[in-house]
C-alpha positions in Angstrom: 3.8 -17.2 -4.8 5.7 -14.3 -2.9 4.8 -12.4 -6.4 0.9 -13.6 -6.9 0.2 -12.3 -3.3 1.6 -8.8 -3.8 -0.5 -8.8 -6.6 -3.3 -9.6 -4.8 -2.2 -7.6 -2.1 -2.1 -4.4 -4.5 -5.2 -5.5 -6.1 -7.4 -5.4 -3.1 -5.5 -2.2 -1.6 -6.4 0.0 -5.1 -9.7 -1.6 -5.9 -11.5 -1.9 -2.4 -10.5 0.2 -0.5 -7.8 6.4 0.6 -9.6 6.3 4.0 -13.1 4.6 2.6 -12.6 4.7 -1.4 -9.6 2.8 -1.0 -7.8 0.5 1.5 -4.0 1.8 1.7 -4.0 2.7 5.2 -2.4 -0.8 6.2 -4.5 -1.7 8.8 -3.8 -5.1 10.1 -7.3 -6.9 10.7 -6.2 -9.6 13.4 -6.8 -9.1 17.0 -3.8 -8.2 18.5 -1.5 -7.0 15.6 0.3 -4.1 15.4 1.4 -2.3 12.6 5.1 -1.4 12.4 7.0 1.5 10.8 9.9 -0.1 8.4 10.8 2.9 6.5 9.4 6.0 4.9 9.4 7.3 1.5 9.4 10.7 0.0 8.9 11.0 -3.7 9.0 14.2 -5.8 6.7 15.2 -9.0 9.7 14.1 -11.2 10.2 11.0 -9.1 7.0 9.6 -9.8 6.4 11.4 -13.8 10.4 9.1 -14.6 8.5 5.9 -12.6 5.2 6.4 -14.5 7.0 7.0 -18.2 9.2 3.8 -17.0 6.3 1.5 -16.0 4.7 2.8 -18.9 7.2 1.7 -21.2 7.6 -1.9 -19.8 3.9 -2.1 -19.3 3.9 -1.9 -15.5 1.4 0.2 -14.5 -2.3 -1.2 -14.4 -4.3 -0.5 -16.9 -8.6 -0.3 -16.6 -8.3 -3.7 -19.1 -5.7 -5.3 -16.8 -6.7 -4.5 -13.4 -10.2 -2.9 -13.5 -9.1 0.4 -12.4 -8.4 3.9 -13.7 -4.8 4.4 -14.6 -4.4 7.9 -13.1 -2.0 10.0 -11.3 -3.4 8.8 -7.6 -2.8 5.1 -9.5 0.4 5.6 -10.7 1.7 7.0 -7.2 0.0 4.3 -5.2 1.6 1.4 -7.0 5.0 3.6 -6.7 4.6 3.9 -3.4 3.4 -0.1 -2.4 6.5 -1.0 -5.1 9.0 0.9 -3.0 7.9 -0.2 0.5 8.0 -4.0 -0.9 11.6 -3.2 -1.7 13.1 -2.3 1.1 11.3 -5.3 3.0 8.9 -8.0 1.8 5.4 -8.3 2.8 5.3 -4.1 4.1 2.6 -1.8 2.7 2.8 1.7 2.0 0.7 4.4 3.8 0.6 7.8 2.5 0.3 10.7 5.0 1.1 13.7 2.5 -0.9 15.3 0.4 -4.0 15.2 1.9 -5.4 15.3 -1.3 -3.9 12.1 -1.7 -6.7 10.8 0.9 -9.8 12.1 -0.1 -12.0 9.7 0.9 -14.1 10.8 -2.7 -12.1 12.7 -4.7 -8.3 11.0 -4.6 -8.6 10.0 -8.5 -9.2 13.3 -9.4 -8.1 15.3 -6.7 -4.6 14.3 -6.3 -1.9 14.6 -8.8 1.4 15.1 -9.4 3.7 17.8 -11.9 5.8 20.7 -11.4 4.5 22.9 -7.9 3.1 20.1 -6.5 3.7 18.3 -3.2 5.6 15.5 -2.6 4.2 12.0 -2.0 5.3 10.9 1.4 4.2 8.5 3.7 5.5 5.3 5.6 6.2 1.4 5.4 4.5 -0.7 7.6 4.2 -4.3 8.0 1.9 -6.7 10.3 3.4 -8.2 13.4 1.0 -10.6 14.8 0.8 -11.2 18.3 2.8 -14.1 19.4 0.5 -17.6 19.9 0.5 -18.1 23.5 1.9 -21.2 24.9 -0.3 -24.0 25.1 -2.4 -24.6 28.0 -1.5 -28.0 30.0 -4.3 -29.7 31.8 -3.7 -31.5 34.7 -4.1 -34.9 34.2 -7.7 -37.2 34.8 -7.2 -39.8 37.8 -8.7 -42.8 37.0 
């Protein structure tokens, strides 16, 4: 189940939604929440060319024929990215802060990539903490 939903999760975050193209900002969409740091990830050009020959390999990465989408650099770093955070503790998402090009709200597929003199990916871990349900409300009793 745990797995299915990170799917889904993932699925959703790379197909719908950087800042408008994308949904990987974490944004928690019940009154109330917050969103709270749980880590923070930095990951160099080599970090993410050894996780992209890997998943590659093993058959990890998404590919247009198994998850609609283009299997690109800004691809390959956001499921790195999401991967790590869900690591280090269950149910976070990742958030990427640096490059900007990362975050184009147009451009990120072609924009944003990774090799030798480029920036690091970095960014945070966040996870939902919904607000705690209130206590319920006793009314005073009827009188017959």
């Amino acid at each position: 189940m745990r797995t299915t939903l990170k799917s889904l999760v993932l699925a959703a975050a790379l197909v719908c939604g950087s800042a408008s193209a994308h949904n990987t900002d974490g944004t928690c969409g019940v009154e109330g929440a917050q969103m709270v740091v749980v880590g923070s990830f930095r990951f160099t050009s080599r970090d993410l060319m050894a996780y992209a020959e890997q998943s590659q390999a093993g058959g990890g990465v998404c590919t247009p024929k198994s998850c609609g989408i283009v299997d690109d650099h800004w691809s390959v770093a956001t499921k790195r990215a999401f991967d790590y955070c869900e690591q280090i503790v269950p149910g976070s998402v990742a958030q990427v802060t640096s490059p900007t090009s990362y975050n184009d709200p147009q451009l990120h597929h072609t924009a944003y990539s990774f090799g030798p003199g480029t920036p690091d990916l970095q960014g945070v871990c966040l996870i939902c903490r919904l607000p705690s349900p209130s206590a319920p409300i006793k009314l005073p009793a009827r009188s017959p």
